[in-house]
VEXBAMAR-697725 format. One record per residue (C-alpha): residue in three letters; x, y negated, z; residue number from 0. Coordinates in nm, 4 decimals, decimal comma. Layout:
("Ala"; (X; Y; Z); NUM)
...
This chain:
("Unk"; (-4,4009; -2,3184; 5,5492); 0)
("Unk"; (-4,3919; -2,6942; 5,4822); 1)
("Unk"; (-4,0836; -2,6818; 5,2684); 2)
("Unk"; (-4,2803; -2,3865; 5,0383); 3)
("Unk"; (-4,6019; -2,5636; 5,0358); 4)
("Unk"; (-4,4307; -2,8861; 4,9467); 5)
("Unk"; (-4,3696; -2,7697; 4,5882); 6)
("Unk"; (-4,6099; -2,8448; 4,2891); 7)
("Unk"; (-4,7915; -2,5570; 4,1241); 8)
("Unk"; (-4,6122; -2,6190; 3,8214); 9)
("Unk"; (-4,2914; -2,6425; 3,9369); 10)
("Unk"; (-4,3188; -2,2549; 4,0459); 11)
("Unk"; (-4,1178; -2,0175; 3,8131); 12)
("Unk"; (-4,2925; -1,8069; 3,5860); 13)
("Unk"; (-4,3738; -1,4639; 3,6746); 14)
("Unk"; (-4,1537; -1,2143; 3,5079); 15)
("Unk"; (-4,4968; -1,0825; 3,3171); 16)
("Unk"; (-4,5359; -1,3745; 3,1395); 17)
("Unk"; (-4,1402; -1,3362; 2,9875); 18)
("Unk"; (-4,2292; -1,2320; 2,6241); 19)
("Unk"; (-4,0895; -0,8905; 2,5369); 20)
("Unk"; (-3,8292; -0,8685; 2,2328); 21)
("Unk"; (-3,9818; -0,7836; 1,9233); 22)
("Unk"; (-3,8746; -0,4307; 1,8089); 23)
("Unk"; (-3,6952; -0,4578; 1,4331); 24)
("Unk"; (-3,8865; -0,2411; 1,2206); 25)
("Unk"; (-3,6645; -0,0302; 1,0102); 26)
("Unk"; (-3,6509; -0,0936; 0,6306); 27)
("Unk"; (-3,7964; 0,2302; 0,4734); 28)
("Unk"; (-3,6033; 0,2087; 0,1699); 29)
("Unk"; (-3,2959; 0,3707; 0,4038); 30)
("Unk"; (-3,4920; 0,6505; 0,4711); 31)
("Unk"; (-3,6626; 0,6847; 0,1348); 32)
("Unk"; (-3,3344; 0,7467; -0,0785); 33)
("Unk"; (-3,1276; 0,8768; 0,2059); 34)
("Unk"; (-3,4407; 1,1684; 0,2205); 35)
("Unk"; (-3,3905; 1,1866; -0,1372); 36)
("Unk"; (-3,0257; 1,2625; -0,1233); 37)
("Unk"; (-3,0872; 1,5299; 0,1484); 38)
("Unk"; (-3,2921; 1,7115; -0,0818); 39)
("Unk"; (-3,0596; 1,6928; -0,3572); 40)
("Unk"; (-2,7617; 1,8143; -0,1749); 41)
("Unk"; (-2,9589; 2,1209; -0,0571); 42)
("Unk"; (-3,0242; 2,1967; -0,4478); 43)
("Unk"; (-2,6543; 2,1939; -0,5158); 44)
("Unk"; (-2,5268; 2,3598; -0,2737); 45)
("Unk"; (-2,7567; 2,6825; -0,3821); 46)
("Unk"; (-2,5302; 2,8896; -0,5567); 47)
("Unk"; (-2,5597; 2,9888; -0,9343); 48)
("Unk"; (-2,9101; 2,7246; -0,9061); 49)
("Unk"; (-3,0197; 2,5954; -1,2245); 50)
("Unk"; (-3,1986; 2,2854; -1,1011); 51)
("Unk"; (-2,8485; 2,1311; -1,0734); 52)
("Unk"; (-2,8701; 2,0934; -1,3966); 53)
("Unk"; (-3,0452; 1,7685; -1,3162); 54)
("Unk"; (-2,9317; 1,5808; -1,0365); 55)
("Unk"; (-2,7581; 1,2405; -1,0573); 56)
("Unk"; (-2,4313; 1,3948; -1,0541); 57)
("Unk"; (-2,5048; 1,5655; -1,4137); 58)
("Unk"; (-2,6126; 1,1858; -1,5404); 59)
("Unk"; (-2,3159; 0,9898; -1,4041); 60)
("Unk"; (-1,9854; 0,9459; -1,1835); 61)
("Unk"; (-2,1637; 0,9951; -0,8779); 62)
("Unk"; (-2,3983; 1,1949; -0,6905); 63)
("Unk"; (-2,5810; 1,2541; -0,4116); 64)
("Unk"; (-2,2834; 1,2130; -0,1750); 65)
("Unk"; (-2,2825; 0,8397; -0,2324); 66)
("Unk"; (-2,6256; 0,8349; -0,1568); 67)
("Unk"; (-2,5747; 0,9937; 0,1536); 68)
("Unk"; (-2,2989; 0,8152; 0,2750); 69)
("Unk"; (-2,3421; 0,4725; 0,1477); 70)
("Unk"; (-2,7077; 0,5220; 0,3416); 71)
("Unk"; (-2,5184; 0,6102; 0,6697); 72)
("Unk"; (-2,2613; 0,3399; 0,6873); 73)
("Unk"; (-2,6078; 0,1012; 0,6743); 74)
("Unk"; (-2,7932; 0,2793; 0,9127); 75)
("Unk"; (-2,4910; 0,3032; 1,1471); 76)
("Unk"; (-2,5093; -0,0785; 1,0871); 77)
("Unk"; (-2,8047; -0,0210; 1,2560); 78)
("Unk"; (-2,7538; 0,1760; 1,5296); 79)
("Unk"; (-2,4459; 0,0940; 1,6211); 80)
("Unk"; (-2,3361; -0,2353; 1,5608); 81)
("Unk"; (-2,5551; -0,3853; 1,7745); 82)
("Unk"; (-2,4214; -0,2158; 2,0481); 83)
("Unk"; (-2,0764; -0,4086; 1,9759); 84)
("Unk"; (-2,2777; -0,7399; 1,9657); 85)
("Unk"; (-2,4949; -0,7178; 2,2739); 86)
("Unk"; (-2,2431; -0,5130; 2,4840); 87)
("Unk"; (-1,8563; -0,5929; 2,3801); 88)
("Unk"; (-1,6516; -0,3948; 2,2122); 89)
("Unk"; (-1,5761; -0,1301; 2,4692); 90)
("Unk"; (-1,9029; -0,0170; 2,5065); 91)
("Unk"; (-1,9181; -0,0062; 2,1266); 92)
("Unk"; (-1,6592; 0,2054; 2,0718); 93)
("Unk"; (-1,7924; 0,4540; 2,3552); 94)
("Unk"; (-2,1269; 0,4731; 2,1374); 95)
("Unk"; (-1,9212; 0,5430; 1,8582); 96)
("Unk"; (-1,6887; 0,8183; 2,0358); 97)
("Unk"; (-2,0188; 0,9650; 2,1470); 98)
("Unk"; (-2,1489; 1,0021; 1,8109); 99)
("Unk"; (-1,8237; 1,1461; 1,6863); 100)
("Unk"; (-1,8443; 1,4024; 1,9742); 101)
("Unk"; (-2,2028; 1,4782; 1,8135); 102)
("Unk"; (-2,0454; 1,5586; 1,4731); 103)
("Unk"; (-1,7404; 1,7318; 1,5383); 104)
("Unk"; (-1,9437; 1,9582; 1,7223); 105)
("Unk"; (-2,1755; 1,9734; 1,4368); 106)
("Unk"; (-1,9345; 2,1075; 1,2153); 107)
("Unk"; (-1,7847; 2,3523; 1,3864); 108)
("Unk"; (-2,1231; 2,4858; 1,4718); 109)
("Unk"; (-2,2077; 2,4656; 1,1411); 110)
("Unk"; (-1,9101; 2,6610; 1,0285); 111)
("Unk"; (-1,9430; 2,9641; 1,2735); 112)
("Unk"; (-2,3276; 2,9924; 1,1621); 113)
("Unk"; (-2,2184; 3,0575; 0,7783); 114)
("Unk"; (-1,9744; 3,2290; 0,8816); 115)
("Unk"; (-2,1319; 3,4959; 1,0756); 116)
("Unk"; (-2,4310; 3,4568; 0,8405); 117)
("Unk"; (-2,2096; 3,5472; 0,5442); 118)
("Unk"; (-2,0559; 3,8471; 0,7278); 119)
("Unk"; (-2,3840; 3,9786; 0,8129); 120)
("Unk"; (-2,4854; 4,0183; 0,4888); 121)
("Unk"; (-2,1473; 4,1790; 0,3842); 122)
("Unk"; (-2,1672; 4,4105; 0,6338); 123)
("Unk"; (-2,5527; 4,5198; 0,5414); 124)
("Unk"; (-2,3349; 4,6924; 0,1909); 125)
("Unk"; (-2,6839; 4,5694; 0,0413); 126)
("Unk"; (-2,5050; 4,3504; -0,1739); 127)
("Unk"; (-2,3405; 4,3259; -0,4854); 128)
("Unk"; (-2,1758; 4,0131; -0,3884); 129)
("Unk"; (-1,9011; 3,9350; -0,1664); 130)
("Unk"; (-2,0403; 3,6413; 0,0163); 131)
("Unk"; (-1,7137; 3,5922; 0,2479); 132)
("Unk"; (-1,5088; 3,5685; -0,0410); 133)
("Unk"; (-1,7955; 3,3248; -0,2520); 134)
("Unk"; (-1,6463; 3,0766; 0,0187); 135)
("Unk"; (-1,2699; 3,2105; 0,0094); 136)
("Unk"; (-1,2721; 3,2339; 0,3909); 137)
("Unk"; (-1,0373; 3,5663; 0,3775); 138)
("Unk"; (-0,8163; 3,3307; 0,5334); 139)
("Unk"; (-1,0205; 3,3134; 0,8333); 140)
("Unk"; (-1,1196; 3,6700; 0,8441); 141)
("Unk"; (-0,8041; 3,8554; 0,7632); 142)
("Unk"; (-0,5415; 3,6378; 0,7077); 143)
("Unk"; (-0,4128; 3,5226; 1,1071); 144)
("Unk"; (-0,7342; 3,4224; 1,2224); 145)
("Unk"; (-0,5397; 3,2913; 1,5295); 146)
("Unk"; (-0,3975; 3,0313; 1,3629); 147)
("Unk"; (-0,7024; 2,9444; 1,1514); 148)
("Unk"; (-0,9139; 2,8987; 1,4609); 149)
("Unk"; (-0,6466; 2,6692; 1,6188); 150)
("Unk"; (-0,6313; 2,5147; 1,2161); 151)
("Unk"; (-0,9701; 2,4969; 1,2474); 152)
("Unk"; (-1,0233; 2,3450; 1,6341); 153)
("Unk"; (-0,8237; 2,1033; 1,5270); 154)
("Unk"; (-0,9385; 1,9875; 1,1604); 155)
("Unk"; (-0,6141; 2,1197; 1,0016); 156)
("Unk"; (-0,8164; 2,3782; 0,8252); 157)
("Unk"; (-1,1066; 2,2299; 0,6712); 158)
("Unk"; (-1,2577; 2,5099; 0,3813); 159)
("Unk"; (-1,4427; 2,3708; 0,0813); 160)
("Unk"; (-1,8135; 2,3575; 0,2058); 161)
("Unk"; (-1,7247; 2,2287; 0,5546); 162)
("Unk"; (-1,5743; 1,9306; 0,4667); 163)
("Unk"; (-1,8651; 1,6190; 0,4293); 164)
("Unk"; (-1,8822; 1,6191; 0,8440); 165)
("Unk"; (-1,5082; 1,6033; 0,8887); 166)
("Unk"; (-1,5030; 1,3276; 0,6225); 167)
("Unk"; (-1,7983; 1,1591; 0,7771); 168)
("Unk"; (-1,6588; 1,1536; 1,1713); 169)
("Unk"; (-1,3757; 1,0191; 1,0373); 170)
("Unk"; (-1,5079; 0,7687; 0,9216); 171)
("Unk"; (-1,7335; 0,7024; 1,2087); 172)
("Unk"; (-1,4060; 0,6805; 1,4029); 173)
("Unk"; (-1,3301; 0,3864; 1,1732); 174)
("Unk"; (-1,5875; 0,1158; 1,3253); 175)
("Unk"; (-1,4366; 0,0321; 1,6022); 176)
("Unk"; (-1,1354; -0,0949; 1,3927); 177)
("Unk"; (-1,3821; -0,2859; 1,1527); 178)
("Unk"; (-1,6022; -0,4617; 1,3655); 179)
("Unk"; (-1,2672; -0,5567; 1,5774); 180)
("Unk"; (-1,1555; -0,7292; 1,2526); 181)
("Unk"; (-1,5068; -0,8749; 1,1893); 182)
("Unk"; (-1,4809; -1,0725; 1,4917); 183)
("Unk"; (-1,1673; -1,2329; 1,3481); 184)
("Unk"; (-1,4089; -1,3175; 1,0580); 185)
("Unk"; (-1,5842; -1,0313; 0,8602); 186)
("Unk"; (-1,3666; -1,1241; 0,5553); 187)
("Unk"; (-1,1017; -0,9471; 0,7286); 188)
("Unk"; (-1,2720; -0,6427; 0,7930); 189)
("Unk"; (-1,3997; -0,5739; 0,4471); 190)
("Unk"; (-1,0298; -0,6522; 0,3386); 191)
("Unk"; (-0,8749; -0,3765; 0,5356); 192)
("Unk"; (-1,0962; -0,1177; 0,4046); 193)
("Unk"; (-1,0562; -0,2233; 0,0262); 194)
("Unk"; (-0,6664; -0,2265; 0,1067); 195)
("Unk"; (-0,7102; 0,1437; 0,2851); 196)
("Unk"; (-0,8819; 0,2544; 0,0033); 197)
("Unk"; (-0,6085; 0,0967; -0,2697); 198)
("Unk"; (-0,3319; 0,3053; -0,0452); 199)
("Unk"; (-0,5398; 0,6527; -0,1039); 200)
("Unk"; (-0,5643; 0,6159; -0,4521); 201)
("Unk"; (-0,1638; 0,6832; -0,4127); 202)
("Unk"; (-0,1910; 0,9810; -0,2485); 203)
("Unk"; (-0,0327; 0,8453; 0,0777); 204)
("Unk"; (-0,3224; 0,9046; 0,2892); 205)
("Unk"; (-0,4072; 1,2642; 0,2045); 206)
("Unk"; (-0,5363; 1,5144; 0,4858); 207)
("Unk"; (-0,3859; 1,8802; 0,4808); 208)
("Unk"; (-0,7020; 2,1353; 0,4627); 209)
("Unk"; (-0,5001; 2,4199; 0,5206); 210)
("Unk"; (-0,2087; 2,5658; 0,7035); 211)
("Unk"; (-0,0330; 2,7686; 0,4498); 212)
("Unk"; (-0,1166; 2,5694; 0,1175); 213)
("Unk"; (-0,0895; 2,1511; -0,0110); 214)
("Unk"; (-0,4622; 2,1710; -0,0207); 215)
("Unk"; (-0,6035; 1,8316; 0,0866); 216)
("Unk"; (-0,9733; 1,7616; 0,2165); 217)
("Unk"; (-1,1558; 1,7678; -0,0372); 218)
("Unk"; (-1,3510; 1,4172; 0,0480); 219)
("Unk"; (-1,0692; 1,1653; 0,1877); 220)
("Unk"; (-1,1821; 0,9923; 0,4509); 221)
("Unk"; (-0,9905; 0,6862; 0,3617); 222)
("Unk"; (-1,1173; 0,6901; 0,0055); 223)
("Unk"; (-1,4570; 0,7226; 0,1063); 224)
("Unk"; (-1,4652; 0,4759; 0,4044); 225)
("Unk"; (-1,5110; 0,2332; 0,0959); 226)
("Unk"; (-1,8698; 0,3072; -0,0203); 227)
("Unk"; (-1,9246; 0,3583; 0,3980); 228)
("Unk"; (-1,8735; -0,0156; 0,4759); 229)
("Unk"; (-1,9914; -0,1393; 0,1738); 230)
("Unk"; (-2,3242; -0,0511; 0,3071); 231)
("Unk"; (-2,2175; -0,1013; 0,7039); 232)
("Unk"; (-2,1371; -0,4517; 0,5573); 233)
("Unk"; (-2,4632; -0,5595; 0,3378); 234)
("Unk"; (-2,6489; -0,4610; 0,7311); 235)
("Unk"; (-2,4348; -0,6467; 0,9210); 236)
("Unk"; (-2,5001; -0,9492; 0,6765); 237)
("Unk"; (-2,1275; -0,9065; 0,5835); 238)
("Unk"; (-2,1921; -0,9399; 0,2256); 239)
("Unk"; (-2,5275; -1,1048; 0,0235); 240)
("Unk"; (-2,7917; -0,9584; -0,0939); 241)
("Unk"; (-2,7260; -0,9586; -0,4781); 242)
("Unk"; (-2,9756; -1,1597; -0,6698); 243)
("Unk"; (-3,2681; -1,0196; -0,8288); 244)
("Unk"; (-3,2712; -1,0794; -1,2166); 245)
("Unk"; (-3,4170; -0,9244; -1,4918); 246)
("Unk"; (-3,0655; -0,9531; -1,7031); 247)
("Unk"; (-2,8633; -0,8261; -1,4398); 248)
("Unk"; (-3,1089; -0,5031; -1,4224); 249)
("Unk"; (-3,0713; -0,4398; -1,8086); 250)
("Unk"; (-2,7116; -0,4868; -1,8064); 251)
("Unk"; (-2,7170; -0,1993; -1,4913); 252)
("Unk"; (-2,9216; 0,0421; -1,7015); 253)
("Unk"; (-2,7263; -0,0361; -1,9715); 254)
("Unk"; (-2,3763; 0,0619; -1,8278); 255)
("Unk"; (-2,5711; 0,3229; -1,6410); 256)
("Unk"; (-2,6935; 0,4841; -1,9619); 257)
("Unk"; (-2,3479; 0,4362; -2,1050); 258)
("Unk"; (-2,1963; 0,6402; -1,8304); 259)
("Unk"; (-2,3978; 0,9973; -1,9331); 260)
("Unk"; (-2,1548; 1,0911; -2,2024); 261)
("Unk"; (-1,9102; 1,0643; -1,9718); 262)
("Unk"; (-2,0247; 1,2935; -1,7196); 263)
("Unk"; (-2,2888; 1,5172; -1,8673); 264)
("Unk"; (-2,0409; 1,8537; -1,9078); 265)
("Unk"; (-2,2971; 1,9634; -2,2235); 266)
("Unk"; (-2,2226; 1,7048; -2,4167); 267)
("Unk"; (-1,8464; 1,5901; -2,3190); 268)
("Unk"; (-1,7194; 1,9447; -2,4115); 269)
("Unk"; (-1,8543; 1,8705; -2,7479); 270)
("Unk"; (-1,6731; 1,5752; -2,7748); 271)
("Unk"; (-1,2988; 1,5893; -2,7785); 272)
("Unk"; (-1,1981; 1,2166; -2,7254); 273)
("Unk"; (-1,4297; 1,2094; -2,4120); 274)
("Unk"; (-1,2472; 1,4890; -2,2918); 275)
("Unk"; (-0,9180; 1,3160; -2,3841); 276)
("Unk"; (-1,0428; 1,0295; -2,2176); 277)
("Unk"; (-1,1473; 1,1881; -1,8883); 278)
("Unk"; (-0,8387; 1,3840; -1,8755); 279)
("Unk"; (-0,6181; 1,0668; -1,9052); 280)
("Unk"; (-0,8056; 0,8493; -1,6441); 281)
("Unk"; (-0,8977; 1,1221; -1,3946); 282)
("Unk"; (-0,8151; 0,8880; -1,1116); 283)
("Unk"; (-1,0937; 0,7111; -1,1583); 284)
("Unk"; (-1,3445; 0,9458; -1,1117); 285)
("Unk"; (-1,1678; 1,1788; -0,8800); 286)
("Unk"; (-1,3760; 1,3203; -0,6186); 287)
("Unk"; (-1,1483; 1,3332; -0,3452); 288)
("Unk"; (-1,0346; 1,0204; -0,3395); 289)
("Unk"; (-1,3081; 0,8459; -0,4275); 290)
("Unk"; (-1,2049; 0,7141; -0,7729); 291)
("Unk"; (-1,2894; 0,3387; -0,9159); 292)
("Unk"; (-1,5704; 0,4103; -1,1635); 293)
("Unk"; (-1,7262; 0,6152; -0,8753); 294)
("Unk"; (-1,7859; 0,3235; -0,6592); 295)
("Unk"; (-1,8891; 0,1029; -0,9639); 296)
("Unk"; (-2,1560; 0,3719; -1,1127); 297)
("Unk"; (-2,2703; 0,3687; -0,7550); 298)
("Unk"; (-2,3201; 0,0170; -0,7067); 299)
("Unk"; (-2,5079; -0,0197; -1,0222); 300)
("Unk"; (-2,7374; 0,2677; -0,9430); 301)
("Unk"; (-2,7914; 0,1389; -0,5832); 302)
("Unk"; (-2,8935; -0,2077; -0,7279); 303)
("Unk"; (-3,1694; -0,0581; -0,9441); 304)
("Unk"; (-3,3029; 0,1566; -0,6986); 305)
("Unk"; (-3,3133; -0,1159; -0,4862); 306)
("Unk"; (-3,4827; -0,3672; -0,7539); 307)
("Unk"; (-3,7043; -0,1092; -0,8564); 308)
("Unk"; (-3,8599; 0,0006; -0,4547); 309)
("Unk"; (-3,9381; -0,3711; -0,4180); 310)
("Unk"; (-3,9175; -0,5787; -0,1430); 311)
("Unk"; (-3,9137; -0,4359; 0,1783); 312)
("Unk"; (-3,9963; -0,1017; 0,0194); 313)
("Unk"; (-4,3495; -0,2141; -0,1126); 314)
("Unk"; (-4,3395; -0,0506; -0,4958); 315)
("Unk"; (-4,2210; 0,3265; -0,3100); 316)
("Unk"; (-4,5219; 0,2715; -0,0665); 317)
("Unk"; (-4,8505; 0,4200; -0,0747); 318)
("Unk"; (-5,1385; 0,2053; -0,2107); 319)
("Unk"; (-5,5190; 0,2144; -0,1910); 320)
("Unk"; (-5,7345; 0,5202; -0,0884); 321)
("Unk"; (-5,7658; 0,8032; -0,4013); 322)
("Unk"; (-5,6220; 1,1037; -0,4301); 323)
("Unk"; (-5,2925; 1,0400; -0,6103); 324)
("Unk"; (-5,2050; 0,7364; -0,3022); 325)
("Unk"; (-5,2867; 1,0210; -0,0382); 326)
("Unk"; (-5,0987; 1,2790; -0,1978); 327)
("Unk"; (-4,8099; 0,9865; -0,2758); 328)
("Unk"; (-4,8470; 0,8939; 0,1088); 329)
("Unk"; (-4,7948; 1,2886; 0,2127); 330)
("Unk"; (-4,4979; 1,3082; 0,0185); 331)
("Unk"; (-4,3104; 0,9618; 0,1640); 332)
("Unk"; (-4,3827; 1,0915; 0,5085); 333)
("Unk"; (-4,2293; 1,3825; 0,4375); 334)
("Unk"; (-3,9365; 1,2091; 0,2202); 335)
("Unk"; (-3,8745; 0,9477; 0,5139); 336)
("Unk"; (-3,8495; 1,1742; 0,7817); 337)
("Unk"; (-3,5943; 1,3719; 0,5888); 338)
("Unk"; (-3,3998; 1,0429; 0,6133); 339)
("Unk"; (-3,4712; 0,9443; 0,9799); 340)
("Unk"; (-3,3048; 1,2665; 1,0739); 341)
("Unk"; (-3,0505; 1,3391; 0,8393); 342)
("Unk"; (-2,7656; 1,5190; 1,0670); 343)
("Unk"; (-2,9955; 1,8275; 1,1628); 344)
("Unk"; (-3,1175; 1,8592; 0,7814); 345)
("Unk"; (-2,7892; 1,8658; 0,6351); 346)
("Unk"; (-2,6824; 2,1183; 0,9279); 347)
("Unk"; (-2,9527; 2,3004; 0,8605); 348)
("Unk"; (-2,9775; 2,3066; 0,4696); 349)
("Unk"; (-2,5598; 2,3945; 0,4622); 350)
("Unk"; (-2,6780; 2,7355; 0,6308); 351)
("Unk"; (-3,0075; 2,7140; 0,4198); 352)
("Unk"; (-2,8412; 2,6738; 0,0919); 353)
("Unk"; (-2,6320; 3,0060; 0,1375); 354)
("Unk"; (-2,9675; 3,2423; 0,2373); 355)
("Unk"; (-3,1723; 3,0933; -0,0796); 356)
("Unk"; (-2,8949; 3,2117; -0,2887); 357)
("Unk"; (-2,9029; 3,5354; -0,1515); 358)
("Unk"; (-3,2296; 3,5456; -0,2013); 359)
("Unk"; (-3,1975; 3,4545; -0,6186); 360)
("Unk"; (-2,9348; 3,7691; -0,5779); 361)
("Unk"; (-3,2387; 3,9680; -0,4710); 362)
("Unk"; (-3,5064; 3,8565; -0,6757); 363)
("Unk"; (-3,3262; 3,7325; -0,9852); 364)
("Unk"; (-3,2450; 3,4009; -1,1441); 365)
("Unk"; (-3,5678; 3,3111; -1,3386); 366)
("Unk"; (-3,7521; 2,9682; -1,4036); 367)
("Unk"; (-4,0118; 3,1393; -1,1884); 368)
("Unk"; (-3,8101; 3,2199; -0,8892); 369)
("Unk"; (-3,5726; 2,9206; -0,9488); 370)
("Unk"; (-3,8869; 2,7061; -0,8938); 371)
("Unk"; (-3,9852; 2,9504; -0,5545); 372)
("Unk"; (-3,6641; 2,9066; -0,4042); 373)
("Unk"; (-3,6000; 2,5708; -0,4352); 374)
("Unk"; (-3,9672; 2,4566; -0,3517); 375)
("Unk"; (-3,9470; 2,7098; -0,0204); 376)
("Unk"; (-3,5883; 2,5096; 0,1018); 377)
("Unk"; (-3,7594; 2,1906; 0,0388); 378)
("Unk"; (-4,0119; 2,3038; 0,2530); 379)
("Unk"; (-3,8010; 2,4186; 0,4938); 380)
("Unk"; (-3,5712; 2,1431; 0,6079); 381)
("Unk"; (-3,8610; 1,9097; 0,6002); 382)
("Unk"; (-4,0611; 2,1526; 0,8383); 383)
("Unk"; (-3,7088; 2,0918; 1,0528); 384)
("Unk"; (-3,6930; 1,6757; 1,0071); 385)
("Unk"; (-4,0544; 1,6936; 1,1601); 386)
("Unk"; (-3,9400; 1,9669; 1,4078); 387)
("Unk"; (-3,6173; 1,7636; 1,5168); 388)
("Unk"; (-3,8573; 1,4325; 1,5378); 389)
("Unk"; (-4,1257; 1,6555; 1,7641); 390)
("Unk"; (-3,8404; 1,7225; 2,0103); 391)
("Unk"; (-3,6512; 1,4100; 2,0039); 392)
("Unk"; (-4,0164; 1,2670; 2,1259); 393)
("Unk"; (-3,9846; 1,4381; 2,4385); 394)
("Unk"; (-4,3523; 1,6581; 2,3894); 395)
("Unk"; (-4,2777; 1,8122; 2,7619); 396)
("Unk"; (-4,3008; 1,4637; 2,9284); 397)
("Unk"; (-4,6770; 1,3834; 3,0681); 398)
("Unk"; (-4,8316; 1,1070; 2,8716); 399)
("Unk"; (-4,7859; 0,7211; 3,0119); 400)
């Protein structure tokens, strides 16, 4: 008792209550906002035979939507991932990571058996003019030894155009470990080894086989791609700067930017033959599959006016004041950013989507009118399932604190 009561009142340790909690990082909205955006467009093209194609970025330059999509998920599994590595070592991080690679693989093949039996269903109704099984050329999986295509498929040696952005994007996901190993050397290192990955694709070397009984490759390389993924991992991580914000670099983007839409707008290349000459001769560089040069640089100048243009921290895409057009503005980001906050069950869900709105437009006709109702209703939709997802991931069974 003496020994206890011998010691000053301030020499007592603080309770534990007193401790001040870590502050929680917000999450930059701007992620969200365009990664939303890109979710939307991707449902839009992969409607079959839909018109509104016609004017997404892919029509207006070297790349598209994809880019958006997975530039957006190498930062925001900068986010939720990398952390992990920091605070935790690298074992646990690459657990995390193995965890969420488990989550896509899964995802995909899923994914594939859903369209699959969707599209066999409606073959089977005889309602239809079109073969829907053959739309996706998966005969092969159907007729032609389905034994071996489901062990093809198990195993990601048969990967069918349609089903291949998850494979591409678990592959990737596979490749963080490796990076933020190098990073620790110094992060110099790690953004070095994926340049020099994606300089060995562009020969070809590092092609994946998408099916057993043909030289198919995926049809997005992994290793190609892993560029534009780490590119954003790395501007997270604090890997790479910030680019500066000035007015003459911004006109010199939209300027190259505006450049670009001869290039890639199909009505007016086919009109000119030395374009055509000109993208035949230098297809590497806006291949698809491998993800060519001018893909990555038409991306990175989009990205940087995007990202001049929503302001800092997000503050020119946010809503503002109290009328009608803010409210209605403020409806439509909510909806936008939780598109983007829960991106994997969207794009599950508007792959399977995409196929029933164009049977739909075989039903009712391709119009403007029914164009308009079809792609407005599978907007609808996968946001009605990003708010859905969000509702469950919130646990609504669990009593209140």
């Amino acid at each position: 008792m003496s020994a206890l009561s011998s010691n000053p009142p301030q020499a007592r340790p603080a309770p534990a209550a007193a401790t001040p909690a870590p502050t929680a990082r917000v999450r930059d909205i701007r992620l969200d906002f365009y990664r939303g955006i890109a979710m939307y467009i991707i449902l839009m093209a992969h409607i079959p035979y839909n018109t509104f194609t016609n004017w997404i970025p892919a029509r207006f330059g070297f790349s598209d939507a994809t880019e958006i999509f997975v530039f957006c998920s190498g930062m925001a599994s900068a986010i939720a991932f990398g952390r992990v590595f920091v605070d935790r070592g690298w074992g646990m991080g690459a657990l995390r990571i193995s965890y969420r690679v488990w989550q896509v693989y899964w995802a995909h093949i899923g994914l594939f058996f859903a369209v699959a039996m969707t599209l066999a269903a409606l073959d089977a109704t005889g309602l239809f003019e079109r073969d829907y099984i053959g739309d996706l050329n998966l005969y092969p999986f159907f007729v032609d030894n389905t034994q071996q295509q489901l062990i093809g498929l198990m195993t990601l040696r048969y990967v069918p155009n349609y089903f291949d952005i998850l494979p591409m994007y678990l592959v990737i996901l596979a490749m963080i470990p490796l990076m933020m190993g190098l990073a620790r050397i110094h992060p110099y290192l790690a953004l070095g080894a994926s340049a020099a990955i994606w300089l060995v694709t562009q020969t070809g070397a590092l092609s994946l086989p998408a099916e057993p009984w043909t030289d198919r490759e995926w049809f997005f390389n992994p290793f190609g791609w892993q560029l534009i993924f780490f590119t954003g991992f790395a501007f997270i991580r604090g890997w790479l700067p910030a680019p500066p914000v000035r007015k003459d670099l911004v006109l010199l983007a939209v300027l190259l930017l505006l450049v670009t839409i001869p290039f890639a707008r199909w009505q007016i290349f086919i009109h000119v033959d030395w374009i055509k000459d000109w993208r035949a001769d230098h297809r590497v560089l806006i291949a698809k599959t491998d993800f060519g040069l001018l893909r990555y640089v038409h991306f990175l100048l989009l990205g940087y006016v995007f990202w001049v243009l929503a302001g800092p921290g997000g503050s020119h895409i946010r809503a503002h004041g109290e009328g009608l057009v803010s409210r209605v503005w403020g409806f439509v980001m909510k909806c936008i950013l939780k598109v983007g906050q829960q991106s994997l069950a969207v794009f599950i869900t508007s792959m399977w989507l995409a196929r029933m709105l164009g049977a739909w437009l075989d039903v009712i006709g391709r119009t403007t009118p029914s164009f308009w109702l079809v792609n407005l209703t599978g907007m609808a939709l996968i946001t009605l399932t990003a708010f859905g997802v969000a509702w469950i991931k919130g646990h609504p069974w669990r009593k209140p604190a």
